[in-house]
C-alpha positions in Angstrom: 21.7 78.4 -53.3 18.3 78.0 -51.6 18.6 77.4 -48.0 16.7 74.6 -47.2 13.8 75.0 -44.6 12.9 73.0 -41.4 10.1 70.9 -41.4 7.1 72.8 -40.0 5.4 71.5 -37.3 2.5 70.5 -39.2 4.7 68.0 -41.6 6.1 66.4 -38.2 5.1 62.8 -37.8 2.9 62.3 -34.6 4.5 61.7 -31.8 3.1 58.4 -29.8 3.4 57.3 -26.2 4.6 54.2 -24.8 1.8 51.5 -25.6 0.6 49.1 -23.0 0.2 45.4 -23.9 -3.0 43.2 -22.2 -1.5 39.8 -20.9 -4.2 37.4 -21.6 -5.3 34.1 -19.6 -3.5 32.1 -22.3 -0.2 34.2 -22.6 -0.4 34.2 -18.4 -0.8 30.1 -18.8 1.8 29.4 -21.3 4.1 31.2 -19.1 3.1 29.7 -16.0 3.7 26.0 -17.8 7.4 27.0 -19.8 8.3 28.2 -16.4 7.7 24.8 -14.7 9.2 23.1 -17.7 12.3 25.0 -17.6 12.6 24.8 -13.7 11.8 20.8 -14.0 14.9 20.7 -16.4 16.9 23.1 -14.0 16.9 21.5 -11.3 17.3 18.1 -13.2 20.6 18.9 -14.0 21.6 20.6 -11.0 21.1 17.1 -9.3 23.2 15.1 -12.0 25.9 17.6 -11.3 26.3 16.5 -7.9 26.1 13.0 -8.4 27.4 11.1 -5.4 25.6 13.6 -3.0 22.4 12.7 -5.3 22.6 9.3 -4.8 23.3 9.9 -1.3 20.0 11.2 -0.4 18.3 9.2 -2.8 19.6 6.2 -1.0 18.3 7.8 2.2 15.0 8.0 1.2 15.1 4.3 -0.3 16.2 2.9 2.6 13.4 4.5 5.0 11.1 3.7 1.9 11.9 -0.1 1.8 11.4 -1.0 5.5 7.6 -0.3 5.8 7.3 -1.5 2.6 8.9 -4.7 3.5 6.7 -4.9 6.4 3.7 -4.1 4.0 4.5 -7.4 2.1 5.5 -9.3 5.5 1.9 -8.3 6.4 0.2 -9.2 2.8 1.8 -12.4 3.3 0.6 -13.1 6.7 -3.2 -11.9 4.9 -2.9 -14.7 2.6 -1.9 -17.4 4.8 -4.6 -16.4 6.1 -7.0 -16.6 3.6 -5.9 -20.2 3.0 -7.2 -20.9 6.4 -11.1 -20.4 5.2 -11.5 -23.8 5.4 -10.4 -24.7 8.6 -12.9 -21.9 9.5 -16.2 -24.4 10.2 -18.4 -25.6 12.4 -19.3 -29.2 12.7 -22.3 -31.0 13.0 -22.9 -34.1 15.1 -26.3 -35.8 14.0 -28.0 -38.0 15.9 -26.6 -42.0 15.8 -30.2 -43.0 14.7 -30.8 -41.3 11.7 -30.1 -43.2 8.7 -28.3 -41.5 5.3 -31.5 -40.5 3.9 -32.3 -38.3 6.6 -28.9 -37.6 7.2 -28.7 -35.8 3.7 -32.2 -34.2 4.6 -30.1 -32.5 7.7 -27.3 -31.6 5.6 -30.0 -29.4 2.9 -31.6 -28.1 5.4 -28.6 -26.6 7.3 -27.5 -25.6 3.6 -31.1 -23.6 3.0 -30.0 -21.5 6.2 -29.0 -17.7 6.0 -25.2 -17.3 6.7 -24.4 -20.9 5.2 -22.1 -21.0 2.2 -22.1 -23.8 1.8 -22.0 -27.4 3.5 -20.7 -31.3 3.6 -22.0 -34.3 4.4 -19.8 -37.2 6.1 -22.1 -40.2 6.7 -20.8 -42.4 9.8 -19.3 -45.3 7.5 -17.2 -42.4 5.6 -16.1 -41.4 8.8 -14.9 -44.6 10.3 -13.3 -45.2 7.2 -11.5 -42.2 7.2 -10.7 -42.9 11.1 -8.9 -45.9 10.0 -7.2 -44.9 7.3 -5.5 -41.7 9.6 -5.1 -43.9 12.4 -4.1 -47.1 10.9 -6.0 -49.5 13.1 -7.7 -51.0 10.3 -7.2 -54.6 12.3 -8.4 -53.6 15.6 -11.3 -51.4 14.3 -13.0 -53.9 12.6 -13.4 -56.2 15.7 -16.2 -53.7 16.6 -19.5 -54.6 15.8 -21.5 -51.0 15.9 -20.0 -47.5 14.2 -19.7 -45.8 17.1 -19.3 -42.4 14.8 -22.0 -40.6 14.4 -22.8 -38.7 10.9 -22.0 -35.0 10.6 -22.0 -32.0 8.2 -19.6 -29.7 7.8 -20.7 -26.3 7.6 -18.9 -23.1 6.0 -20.4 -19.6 7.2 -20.4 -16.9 5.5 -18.9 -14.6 7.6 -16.0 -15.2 9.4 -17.2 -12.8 12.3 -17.0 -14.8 15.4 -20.5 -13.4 17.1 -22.2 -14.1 13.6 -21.1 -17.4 13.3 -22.2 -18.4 17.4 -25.6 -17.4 16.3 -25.4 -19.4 13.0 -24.1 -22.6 15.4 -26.9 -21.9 17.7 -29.6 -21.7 15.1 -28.0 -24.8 13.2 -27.9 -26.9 16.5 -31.7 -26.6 16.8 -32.5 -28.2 13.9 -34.3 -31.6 14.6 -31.7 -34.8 13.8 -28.7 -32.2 15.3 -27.2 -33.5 18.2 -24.5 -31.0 18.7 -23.5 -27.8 16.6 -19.7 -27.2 17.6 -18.0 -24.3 16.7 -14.0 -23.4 17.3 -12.6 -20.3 16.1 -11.2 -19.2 18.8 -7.5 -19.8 17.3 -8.8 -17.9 14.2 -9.8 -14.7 16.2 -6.1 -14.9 17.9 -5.1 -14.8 14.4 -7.1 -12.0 13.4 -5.9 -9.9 16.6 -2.6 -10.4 15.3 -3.1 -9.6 12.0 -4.7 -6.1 13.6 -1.3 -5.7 15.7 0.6 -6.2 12.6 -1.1 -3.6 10.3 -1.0 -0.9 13.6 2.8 -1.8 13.8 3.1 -0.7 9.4 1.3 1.9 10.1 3.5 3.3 12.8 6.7 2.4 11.0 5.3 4.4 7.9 4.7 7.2 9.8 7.9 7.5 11.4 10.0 6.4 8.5 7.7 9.0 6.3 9.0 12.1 8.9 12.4 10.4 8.6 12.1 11.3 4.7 11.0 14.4 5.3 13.8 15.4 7.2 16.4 13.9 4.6 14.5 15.9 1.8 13.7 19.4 4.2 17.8 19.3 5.8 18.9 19.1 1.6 16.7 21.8 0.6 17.8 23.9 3.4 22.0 24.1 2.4 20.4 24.3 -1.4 18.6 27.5 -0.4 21.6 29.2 1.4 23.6 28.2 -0.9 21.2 30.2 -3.4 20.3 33.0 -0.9 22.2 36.1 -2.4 20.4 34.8 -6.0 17.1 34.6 -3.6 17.2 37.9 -2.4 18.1 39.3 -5.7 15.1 38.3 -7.3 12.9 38.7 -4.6 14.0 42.3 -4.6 13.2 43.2 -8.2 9.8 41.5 -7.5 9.8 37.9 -8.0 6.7 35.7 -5.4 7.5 33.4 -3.2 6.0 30.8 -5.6 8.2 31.6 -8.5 11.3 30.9 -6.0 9.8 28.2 -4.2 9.5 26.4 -7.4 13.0 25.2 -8.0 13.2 23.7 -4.8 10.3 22.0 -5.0 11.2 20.2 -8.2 14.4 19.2 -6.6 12.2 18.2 -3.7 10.4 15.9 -6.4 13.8 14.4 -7.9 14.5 13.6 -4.9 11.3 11.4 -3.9 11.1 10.0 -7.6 14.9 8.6 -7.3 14.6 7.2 -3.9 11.5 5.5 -4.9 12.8 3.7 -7.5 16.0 2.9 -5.7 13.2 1.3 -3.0 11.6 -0.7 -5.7 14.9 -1.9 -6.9 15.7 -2.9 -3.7 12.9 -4.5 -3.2 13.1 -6.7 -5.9 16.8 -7.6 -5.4 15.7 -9.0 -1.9 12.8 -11.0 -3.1 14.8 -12.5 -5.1 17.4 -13.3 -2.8 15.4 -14.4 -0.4 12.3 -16.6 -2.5 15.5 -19.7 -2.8 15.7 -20.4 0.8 11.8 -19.7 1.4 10.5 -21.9 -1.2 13.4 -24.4 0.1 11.9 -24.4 3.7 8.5 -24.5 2.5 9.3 -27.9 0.3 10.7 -29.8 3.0 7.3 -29.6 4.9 5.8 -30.5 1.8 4.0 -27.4 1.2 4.7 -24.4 -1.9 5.2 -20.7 -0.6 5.9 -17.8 -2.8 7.3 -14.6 -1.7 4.7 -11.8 -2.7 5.5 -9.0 -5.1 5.1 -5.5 -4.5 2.9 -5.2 -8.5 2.2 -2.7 -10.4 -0.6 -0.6 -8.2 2.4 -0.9 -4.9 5.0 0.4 -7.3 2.8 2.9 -8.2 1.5 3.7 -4.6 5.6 3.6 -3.4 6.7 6.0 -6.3 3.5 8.2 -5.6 4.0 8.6 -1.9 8.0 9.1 -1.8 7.5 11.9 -4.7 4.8 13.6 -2.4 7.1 13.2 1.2 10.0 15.1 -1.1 7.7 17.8 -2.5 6.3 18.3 1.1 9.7 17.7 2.6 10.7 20.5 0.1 7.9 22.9 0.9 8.5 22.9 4.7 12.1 23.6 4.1 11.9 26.4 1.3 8.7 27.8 3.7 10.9 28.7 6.4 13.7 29.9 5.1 11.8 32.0 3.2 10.6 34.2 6.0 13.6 34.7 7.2 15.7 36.1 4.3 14.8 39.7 3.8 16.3 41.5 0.7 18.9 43.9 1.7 
């Protein structure tokens, strides 16, 4: 029996060494975006598994969401009553009582022809006396007089509703030959305009405050989610993980957060126009007008979902920021 012999050292397969692998941009990217995707889902269902606290703080942030929002539309509304008042916005023309309708008409184009005019209109004195009559109802006693003691005028629309620009279009208007008197009276429509400056100073402050309000809401919830979590925080931070690969939960949950309360707000905000536009478009018919409740529309819902997502990711930020700093791995 032959003894069998060892294998030499020659025969011996090569030993190799541990091989190193090079992480590419694109391996480092796909990471990067499965790790989003999976925290995204994580935290997704970490919210539905807490529902009534969920809706909770989603309700929170609706509820400071919907109030400058409602003051937003309260505001858009007061814009467009506004912008129905355009006519009343003119200047009136008193020609002289001697000037017949042909030159009458030559006043009105040339006051047309001036910069700053949009446009004009021309009431000739019989049209005016007429109208006086009609308003009045003194039809009887009016025609007793012999002489139209209304003189002609044009009605001018400026341009601009500036009230410095439009003095200097009455005084250039009121030297034009056949013009007896160029009257101008906006002083109501700058009061107006003040108050429409008050009312978009007073949105702005109640967006401001109501935005820190949502930050709070958002930062106070991240904060008992991160203690709740810190043992798994220092964990991983001790076996290497960045602050940006633990912030990132938290900041999706930040998001949720926003997203939700947004579209609570929007739902909120519809429920209310709704409820309210009956009564509204009641009052408005017995003065024998039409008023309709403005909607928020696509680009607000947009802008509302947008800005409460971005108050809970900053919200979330702050919160995980902080706490951050202070836990040290033991």
């Amino acid at each position: 029996m032959t003894r069998s012999q060892p294998p030499s050292r020659d025969s011996a397969p090569p030993r190799r060494g541990a091989r190193t692998h090079q992480i590419t941009a694109e391996g480092r990217s796909r990471a990067w975006r499965r790790h989003h995707r999976q925290m995204a889902l994580d935290s997704l269902g970490r919210l539905r598994r807490r529902p009534l606290s969920t809706l909770l703080t989603m309700l929170a942030i609706a509820i400071a969401m919907v109030l400058p929002a409602t003051l937003w539309l309260a505001l858009g509304s007061a814009q467009l009553l506004d912008a129905n008042l355009d006519d009343s916005a003119r200047m009136t023309l008193y020609l002289d009582q001697g000037l017949s309708e042909s030159q009458a008409m030559a006043v009105a184009e040339r006051a047309r022809a001036e910069a700053g005019v949009a446009g004009t209109e021309l009431i000739t004195a019989a049209a005016g006396l007429a109208e006086f009559q009609q308003r009045l109802g003194m039809e009887d006693a009016l025609a007793m007089i012999d002489d139209n003691p209304l003189p002609a005028t044009v009605l001018v629309q400026p341009q601009s509703r500036d009230p410095q620009a439009a003095q200097a279009l009455a005084e250039r208007l009121g030297a034009i030959d056949g013009v007896e008197e160029a009257r101008l009276d906006m002083a109501w429509l700058e009061r107006l305009r003040q108050l429409g400056e008050l009312g978009r100073r007073i949105v702005l402050v109640f967006g401001v405050l109501f935005g820190l309000g949502v930050l709070l809401v958002v930062g106070n919830t991240i904060r008992l989610a991160v203690e709740s979590r810190r043992e798994e925080i220092e964990v991983v931070t001790l076996i290497g993980a960045t602050h940006a690969f633990v912030r990132r939960p938290f900041l999706y949950v930040g998001a949720w957060y926003g997203l939700g309360g947004g579209l609570l707000a929007l739902a909120l905000l519809t429920l209310g126009r709704g409820w309210l536009s009956a009564p509204i478009n009641a009052i408005a018919q017995s003065f024998g007008s039409r008023f309709e409740l403005p909607g928020i529309g696509p680009g607000g819902s947009l802008l509302l979902l947008l800005v409460s997502t971005l108050l809970g990711l900053i919200g979330a930020w702050l919160a995980v920021g902080r706490h951050l700093a202070e836990i040290r791995p033991r």
